[in-house]
MDTraj code that builds the backbone (N, CA, C; nanometers):
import mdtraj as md
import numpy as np

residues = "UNK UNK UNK UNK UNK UNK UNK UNK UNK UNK UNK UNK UNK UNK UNK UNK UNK UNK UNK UNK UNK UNK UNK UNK UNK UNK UNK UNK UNK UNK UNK UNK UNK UNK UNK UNK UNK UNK UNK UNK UNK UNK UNK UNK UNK UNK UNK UNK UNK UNK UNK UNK UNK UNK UNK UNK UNK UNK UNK UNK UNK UNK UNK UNK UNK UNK UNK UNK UNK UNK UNK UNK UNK UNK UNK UNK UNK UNK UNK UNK UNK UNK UNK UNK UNK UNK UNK UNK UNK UNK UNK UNK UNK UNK UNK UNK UNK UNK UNK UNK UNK UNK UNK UNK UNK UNK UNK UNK UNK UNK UNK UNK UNK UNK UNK UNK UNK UNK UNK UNK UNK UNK UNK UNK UNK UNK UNK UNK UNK UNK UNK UNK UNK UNK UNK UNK UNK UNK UNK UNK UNK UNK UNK UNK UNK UNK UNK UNK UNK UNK UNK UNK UNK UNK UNK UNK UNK UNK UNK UNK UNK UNK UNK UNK UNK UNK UNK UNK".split()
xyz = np.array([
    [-1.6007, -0.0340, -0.7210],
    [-1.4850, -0.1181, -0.7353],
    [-1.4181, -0.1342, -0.6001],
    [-1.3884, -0.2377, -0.5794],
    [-1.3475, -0.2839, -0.4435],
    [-1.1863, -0.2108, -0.4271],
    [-1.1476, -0.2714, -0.5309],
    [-0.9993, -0.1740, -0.4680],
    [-1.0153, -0.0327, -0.4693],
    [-1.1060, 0.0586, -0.5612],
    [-1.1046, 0.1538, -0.4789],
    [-1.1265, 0.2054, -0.3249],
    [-1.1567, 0.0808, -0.2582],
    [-1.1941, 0.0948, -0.1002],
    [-1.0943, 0.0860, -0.0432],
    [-0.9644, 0.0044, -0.1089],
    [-0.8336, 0.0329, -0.0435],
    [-0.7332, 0.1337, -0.0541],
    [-0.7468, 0.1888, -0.1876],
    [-0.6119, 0.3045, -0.2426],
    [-0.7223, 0.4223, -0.1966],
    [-0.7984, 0.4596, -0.2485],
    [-0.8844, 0.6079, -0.2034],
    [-0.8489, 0.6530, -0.0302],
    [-0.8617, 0.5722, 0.0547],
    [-0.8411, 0.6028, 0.1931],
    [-0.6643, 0.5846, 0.1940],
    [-0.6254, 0.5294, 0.1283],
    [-0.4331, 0.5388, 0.0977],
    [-0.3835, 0.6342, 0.0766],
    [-0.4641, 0.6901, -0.0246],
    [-0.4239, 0.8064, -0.1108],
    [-0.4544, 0.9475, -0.0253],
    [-0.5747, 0.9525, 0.0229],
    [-0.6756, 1.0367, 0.1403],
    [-0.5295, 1.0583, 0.2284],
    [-0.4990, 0.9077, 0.2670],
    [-0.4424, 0.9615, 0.4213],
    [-0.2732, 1.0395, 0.3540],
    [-0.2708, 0.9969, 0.2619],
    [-0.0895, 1.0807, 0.2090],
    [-0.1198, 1.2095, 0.1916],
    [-0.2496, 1.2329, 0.0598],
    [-0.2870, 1.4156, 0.0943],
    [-0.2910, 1.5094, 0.2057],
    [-0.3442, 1.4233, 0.2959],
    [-0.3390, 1.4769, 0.4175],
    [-0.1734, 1.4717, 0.4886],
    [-0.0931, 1.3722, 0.4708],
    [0.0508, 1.3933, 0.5143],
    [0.0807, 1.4821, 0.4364],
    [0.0638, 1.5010, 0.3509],
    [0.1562, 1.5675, 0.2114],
    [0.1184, 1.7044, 0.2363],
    [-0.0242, 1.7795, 0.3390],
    [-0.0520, 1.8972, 0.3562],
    [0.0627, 1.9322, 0.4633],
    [0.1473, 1.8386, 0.4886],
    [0.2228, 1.9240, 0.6538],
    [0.4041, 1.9375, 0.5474],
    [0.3855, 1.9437, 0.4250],
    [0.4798, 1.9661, 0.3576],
    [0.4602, 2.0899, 0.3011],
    [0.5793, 2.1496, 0.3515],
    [0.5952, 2.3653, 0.2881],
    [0.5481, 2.3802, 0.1424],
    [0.4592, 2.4779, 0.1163],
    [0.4215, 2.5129, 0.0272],
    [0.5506, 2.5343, -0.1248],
    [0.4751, 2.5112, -0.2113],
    [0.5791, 2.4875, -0.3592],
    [0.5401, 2.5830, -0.4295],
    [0.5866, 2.6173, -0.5582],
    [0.5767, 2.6825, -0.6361],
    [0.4788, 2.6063, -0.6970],
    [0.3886, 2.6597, -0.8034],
    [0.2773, 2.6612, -0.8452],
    [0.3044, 2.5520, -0.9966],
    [0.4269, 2.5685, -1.0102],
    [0.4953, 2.5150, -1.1090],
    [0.5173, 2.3396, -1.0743],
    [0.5660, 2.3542, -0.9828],
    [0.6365, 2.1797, -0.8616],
    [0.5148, 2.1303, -0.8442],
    [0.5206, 1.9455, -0.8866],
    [0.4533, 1.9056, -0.8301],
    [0.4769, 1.8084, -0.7451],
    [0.3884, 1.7527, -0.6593],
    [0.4434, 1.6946, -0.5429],
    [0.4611, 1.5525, -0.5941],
    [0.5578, 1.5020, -0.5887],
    [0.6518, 1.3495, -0.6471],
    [0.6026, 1.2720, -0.5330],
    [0.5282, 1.1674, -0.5692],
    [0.5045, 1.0165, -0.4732],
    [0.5746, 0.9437, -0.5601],
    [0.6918, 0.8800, -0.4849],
    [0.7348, 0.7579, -0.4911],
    [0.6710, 0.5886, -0.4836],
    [0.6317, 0.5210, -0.5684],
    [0.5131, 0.3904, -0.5004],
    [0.6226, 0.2773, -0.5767],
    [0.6895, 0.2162, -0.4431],
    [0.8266, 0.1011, -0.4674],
    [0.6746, -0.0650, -0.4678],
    [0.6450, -0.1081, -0.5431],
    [0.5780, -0.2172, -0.5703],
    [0.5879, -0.3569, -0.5289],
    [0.6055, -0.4356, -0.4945],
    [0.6439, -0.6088, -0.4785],
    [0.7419, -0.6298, -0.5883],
    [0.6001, -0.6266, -0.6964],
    [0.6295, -0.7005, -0.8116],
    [0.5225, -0.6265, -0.9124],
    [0.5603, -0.5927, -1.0416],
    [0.4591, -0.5676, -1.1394],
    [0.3719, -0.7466, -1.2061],
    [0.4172, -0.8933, -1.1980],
    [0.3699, -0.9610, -1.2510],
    [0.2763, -1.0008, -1.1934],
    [0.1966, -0.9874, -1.0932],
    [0.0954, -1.0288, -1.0334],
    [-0.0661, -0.9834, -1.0861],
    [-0.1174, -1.0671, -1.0608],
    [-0.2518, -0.9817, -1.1178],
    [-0.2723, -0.9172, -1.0347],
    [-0.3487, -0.8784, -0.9233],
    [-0.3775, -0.8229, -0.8121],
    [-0.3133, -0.6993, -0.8453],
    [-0.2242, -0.6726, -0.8186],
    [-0.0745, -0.6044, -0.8188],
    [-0.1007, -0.4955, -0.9489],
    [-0.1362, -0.5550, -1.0299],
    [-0.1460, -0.5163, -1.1582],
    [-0.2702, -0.3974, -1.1701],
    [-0.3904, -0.4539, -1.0865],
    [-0.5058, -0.4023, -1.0453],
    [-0.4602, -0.2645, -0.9987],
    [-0.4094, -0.2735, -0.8904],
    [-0.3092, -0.2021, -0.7736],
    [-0.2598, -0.0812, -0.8550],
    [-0.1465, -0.0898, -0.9449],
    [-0.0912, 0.0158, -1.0055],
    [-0.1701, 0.0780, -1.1064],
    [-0.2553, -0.0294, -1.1729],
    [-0.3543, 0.0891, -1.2346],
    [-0.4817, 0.1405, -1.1803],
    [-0.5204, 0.1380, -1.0240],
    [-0.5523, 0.2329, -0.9599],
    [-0.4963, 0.3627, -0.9058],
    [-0.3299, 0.3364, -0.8810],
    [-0.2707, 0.4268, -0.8872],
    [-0.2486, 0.5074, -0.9738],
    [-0.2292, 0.4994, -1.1239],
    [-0.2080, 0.5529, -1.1759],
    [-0.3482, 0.5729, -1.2828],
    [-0.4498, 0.5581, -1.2589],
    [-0.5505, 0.6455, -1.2571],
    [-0.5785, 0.7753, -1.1433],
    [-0.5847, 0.7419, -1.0330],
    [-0.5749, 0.8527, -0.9498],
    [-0.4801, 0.9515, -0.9736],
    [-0.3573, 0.9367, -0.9833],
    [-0.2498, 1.0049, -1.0329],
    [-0.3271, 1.1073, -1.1731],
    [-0.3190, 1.0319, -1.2720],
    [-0.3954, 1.1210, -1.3723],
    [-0.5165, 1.1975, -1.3640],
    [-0.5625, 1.2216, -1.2444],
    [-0.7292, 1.2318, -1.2061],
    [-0.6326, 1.3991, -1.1075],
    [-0.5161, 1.4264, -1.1249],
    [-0.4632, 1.5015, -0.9985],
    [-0.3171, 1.5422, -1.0858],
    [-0.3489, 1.6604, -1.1428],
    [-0.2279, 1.7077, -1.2438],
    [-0.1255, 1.7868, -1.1600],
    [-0.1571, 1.7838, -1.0413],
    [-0.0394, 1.8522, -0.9402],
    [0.0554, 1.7372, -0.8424],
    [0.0313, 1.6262, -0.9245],
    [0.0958, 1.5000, -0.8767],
    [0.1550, 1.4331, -0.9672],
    [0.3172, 1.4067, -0.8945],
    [0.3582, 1.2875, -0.9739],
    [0.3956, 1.1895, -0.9357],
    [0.3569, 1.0676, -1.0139],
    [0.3555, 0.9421, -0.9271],
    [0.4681, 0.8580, -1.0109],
    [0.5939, 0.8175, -0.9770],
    [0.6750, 0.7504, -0.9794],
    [0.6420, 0.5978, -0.9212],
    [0.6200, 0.4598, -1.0324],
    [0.6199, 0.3550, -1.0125],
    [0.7235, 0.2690, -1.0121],
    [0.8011, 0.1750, -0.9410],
    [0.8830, 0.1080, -0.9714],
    [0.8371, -0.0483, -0.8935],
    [0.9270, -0.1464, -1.0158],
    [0.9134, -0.2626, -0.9824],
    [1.0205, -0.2984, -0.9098],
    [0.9888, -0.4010, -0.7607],
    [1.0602, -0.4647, -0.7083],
    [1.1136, -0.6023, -0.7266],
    [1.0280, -0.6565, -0.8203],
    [1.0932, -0.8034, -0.8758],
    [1.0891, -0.8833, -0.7961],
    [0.9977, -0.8721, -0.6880],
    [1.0326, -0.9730, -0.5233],
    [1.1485, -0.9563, -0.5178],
    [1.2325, -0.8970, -0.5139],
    [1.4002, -0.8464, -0.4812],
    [1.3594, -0.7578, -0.3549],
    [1.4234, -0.7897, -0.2214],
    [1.4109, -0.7301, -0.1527],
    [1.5082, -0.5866, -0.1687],
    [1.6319, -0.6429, -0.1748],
    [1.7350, -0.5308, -0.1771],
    [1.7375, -0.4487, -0.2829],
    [1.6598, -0.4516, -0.4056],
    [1.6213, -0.4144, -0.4943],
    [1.5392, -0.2971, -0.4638],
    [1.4241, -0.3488, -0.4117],
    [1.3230, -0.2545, -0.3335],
    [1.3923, -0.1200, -0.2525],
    [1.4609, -0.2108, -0.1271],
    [1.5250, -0.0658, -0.0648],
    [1.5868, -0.0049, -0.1386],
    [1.6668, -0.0298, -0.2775],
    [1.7426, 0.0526, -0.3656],
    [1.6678, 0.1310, -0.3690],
    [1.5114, 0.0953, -0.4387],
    [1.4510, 0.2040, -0.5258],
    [1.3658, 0.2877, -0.3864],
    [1.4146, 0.2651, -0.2960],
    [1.3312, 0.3464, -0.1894],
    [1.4738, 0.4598, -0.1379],
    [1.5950, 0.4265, -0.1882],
    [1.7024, 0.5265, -0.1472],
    [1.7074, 0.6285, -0.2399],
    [1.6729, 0.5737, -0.3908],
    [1.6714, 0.6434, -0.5004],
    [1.5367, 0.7534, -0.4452],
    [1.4642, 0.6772, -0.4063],
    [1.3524, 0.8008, -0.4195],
    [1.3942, 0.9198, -0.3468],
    [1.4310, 0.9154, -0.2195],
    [1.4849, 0.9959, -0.1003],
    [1.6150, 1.0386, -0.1807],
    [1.6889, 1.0078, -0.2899],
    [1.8083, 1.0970, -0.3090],
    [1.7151, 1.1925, -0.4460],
    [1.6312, 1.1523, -0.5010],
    [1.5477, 1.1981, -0.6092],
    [1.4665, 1.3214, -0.5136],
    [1.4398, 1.2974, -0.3871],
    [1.3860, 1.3759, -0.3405],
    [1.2834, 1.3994, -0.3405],
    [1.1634, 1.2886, -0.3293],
    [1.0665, 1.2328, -0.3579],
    [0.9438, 1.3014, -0.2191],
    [0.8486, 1.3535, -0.2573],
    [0.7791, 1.4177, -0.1416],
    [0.7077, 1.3436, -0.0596],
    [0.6921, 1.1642, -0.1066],
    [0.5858, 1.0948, -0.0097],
    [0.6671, 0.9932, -0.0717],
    [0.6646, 0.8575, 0.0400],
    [0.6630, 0.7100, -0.0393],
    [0.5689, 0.6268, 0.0027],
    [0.5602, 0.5948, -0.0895],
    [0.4299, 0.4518, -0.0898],
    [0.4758, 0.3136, -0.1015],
    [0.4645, 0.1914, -0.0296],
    [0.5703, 0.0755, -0.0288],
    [0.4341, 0.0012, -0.0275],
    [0.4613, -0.1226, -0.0977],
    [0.3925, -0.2309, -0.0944],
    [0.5400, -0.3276, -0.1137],
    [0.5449, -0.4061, 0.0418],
    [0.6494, -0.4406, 0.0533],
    [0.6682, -0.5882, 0.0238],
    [0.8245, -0.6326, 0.0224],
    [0.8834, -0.7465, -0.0898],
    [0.8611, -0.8147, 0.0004],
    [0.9051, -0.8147, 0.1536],
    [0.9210, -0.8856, 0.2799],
    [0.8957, -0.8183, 0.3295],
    [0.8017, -0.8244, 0.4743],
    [0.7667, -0.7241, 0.5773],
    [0.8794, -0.7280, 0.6765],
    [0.9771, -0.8388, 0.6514],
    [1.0402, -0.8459, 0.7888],
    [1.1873, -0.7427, 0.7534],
    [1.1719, -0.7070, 0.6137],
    [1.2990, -0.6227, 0.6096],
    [1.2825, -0.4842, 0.5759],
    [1.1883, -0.4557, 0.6413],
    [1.0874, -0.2970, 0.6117],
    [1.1609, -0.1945, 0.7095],
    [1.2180, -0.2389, 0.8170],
    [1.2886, -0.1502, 0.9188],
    [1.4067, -0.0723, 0.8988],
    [1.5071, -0.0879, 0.8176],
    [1.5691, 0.0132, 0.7618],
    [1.5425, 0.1066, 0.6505],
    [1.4194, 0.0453, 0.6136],
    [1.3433, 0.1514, 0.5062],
    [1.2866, 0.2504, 0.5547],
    [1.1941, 0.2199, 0.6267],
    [1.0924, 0.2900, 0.7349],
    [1.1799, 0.3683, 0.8014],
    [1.2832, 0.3518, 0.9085],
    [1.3987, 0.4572, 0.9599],
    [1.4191, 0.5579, 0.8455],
    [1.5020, 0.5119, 0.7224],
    [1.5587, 0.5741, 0.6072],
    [1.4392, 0.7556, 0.5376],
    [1.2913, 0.6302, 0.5522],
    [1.1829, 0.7758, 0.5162],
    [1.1349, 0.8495, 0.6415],
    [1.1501, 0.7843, 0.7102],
    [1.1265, 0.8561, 0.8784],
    [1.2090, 0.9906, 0.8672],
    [1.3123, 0.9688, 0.8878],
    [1.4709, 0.9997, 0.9139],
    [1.4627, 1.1824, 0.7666],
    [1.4102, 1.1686, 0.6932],
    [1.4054, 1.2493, 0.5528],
    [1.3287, 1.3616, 0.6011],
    [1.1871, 1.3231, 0.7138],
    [1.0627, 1.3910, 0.6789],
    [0.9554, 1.3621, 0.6051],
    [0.9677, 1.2398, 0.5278],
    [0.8759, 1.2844, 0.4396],
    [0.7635, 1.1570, 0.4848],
    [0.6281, 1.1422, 0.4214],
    [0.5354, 1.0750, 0.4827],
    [0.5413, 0.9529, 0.3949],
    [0.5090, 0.7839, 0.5258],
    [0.5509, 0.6803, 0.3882],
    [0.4186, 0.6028, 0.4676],
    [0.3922, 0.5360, 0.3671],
    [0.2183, 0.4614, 0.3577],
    [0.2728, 0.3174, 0.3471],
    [0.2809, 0.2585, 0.3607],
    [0.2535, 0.0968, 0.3422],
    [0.1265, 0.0213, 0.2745],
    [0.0946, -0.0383, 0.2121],
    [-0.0174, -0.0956, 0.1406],
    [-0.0214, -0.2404, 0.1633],
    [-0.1032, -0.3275, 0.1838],
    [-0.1293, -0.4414, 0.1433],
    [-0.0552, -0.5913, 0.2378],
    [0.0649, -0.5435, 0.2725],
    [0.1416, -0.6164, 0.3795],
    [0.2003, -0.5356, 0.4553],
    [0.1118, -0.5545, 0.6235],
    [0.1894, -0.4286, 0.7192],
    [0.3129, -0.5106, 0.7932],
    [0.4326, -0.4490, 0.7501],
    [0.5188, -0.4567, 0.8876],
    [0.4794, -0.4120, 1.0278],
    [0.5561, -0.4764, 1.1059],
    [0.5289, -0.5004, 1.2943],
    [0.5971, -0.3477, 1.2778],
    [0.5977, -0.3019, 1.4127],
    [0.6182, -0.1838, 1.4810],
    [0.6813, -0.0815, 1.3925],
    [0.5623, -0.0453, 1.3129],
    [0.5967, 0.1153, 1.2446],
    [0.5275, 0.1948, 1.3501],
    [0.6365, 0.3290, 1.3472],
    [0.6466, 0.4505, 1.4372],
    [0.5149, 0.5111, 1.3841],
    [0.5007, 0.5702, 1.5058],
    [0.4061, 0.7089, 1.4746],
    [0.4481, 0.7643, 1.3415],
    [0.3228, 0.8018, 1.2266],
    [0.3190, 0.9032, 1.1599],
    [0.3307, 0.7976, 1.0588],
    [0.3598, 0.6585, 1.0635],
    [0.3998, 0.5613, 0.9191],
    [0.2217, 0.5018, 0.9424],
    [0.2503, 0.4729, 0.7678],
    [0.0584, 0.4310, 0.7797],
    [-0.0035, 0.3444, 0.7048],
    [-0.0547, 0.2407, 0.7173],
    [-0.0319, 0.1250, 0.6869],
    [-0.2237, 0.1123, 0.6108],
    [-0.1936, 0.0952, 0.5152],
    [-0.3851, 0.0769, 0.4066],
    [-0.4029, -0.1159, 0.3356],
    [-0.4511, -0.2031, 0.4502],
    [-0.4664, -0.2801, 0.4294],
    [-0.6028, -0.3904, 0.5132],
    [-0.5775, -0.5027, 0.4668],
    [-0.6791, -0.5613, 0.5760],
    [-0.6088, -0.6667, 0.6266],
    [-0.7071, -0.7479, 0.7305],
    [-0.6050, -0.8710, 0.8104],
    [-0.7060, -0.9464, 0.7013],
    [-0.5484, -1.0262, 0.6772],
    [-0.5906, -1.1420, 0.5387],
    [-0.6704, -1.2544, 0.6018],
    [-0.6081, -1.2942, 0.7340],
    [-0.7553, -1.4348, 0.7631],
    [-0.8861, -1.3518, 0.7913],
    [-0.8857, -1.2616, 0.8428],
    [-1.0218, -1.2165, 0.8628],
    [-1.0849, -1.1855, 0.7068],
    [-1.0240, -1.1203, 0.5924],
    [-1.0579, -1.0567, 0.4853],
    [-1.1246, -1.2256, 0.4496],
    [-1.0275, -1.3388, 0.4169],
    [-1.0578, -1.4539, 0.3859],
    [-1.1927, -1.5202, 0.4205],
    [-1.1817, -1.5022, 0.5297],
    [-1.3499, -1.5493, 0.6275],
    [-1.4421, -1.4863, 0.5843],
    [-1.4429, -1.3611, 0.6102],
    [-1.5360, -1.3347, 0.5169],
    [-1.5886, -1.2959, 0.3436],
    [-1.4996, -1.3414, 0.2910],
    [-1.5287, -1.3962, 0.1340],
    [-1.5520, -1.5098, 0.1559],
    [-1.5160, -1.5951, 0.1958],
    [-1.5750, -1.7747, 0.2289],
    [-1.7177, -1.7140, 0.2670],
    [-1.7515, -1.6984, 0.3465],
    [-1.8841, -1.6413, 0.4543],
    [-2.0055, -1.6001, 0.3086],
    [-1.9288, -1.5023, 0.2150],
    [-2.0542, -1.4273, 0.1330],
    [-2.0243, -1.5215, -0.0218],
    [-1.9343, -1.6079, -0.0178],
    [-1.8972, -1.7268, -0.0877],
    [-2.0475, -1.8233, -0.0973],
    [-2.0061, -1.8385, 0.0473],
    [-2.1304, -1.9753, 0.0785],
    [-2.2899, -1.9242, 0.0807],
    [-2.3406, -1.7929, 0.1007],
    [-2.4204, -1.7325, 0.0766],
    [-2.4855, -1.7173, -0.0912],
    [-2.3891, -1.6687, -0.1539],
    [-2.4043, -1.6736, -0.2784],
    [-2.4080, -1.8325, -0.3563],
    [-2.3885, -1.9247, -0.2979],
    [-2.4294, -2.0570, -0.2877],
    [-2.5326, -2.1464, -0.2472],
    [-2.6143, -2.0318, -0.1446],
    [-2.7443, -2.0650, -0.0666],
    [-2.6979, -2.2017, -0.0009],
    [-2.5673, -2.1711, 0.0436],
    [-2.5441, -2.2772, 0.1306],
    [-2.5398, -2.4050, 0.0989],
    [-2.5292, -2.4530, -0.0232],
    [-2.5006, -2.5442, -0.0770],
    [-2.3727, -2.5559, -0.1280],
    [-2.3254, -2.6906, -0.1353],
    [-2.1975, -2.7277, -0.2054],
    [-2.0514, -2.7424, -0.1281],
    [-1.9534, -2.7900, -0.1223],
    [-1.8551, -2.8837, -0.0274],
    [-1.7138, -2.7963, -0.0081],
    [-1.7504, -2.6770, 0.0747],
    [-1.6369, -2.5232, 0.0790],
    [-1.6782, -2.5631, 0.2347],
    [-1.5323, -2.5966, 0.2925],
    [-1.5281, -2.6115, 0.3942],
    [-1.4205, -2.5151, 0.4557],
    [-1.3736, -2.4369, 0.5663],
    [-1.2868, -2.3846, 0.7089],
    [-1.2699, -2.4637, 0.8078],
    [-1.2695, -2.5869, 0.8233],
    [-1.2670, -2.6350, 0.9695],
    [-1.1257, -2.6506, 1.0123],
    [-1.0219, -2.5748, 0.9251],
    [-0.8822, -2.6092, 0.9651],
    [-0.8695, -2.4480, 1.0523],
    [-0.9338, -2.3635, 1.0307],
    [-0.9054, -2.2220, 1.1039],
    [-1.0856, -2.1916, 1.1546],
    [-1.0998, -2.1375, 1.3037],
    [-1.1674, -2.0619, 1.4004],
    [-1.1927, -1.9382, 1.3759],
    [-1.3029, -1.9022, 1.3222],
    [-1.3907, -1.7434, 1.3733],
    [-1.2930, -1.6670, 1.4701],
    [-1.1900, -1.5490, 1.4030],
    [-1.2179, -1.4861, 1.4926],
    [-1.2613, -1.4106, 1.6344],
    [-1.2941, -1.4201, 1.7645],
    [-1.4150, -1.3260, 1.8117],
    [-1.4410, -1.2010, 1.7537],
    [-1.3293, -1.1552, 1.6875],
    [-1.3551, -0.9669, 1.6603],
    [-1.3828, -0.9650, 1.5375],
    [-1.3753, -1.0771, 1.4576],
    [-1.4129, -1.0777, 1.3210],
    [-1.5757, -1.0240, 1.2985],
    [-1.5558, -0.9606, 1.2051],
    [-1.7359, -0.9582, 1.1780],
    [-1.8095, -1.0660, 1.0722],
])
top = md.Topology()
chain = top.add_chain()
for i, resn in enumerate(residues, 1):
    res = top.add_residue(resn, chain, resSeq=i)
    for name in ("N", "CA", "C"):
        top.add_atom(name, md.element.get_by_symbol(name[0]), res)
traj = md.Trajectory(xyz[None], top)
């Protein structure tokens, strides 16, 4: 399954943040926060129930979902809530990338480790970590194994956007 190629290395890289967090009682489990876009999307939809299969696959985890509603300010709510909930990791798949910077400070600022998914904001700090792909490149090549699976036949044209060079 393809999205497992995106959340598994998501998830990978938070375990690994989540190891530089002080040991708990045997009882505690470690709370991920995952603030969403939107639950109505299909994609999206895909998205959280990969999460929350993994989650159930890992009984020393709890995974807190919330919907953002494309509400930006909504979003940072539920990203303050998490940090006053006291949430051991956050996971953002964000409403707007361009208003990610007082969020990102806000989980910086706590300690605790925050992942980004799917739309990266510009200049996250060291230690913030971003599990996605570049969408024109991702695009090109689904067109690319599109037209393949077509044997090259039939009227799917790109001539409005250029190859890449670093694209594969």
């Amino acid at each position: 399954m393809k999205l497992a190629k995106v959340f598994v290395p998501a998830f990978a890289m938070m375990a690994i943040a989540l190891g530089c967090i002080p040991a708990q009682s045997t009882e505690s489990k470690i709370k991920i926060g995952v603030a969403m876009s939107n639950f109505d999307d299909v994609w999206l939809t895909y998205v959280r129930d990969a999460i929350t299969k993994w989650a159930s696959a890992h009984p020393d985890v709890q995974v807190t979902i919330v919907d953002g509603s494309d509400d930006t300010a909504k979003q940072v709510g539920q990203v303050e809530n998490f940090l006053a909930q006291g949430m051991d990791a956050v996971v953002i798949l964000p409403v707007d990338t361009s208003a990610t910077g007082p969020v990102t400070k806000a989980v910086v600022k706590a300690g605790k480790p925050l992942v980004y998914v799917n739309r990266k904001p510009t200049n996250l700090p060291k230690g913030v970590v971003y599990c996605g792909s570049k969408s024109i490149e991702a695009g090109i090549m689904n067109m690319e194994e599109l037209g393949k699976c077509m044997g090259g036949k039939g009227n799917v044209t790109a001539n409005w956007i250029s190859r890449p060079s670093n694209a594969r």
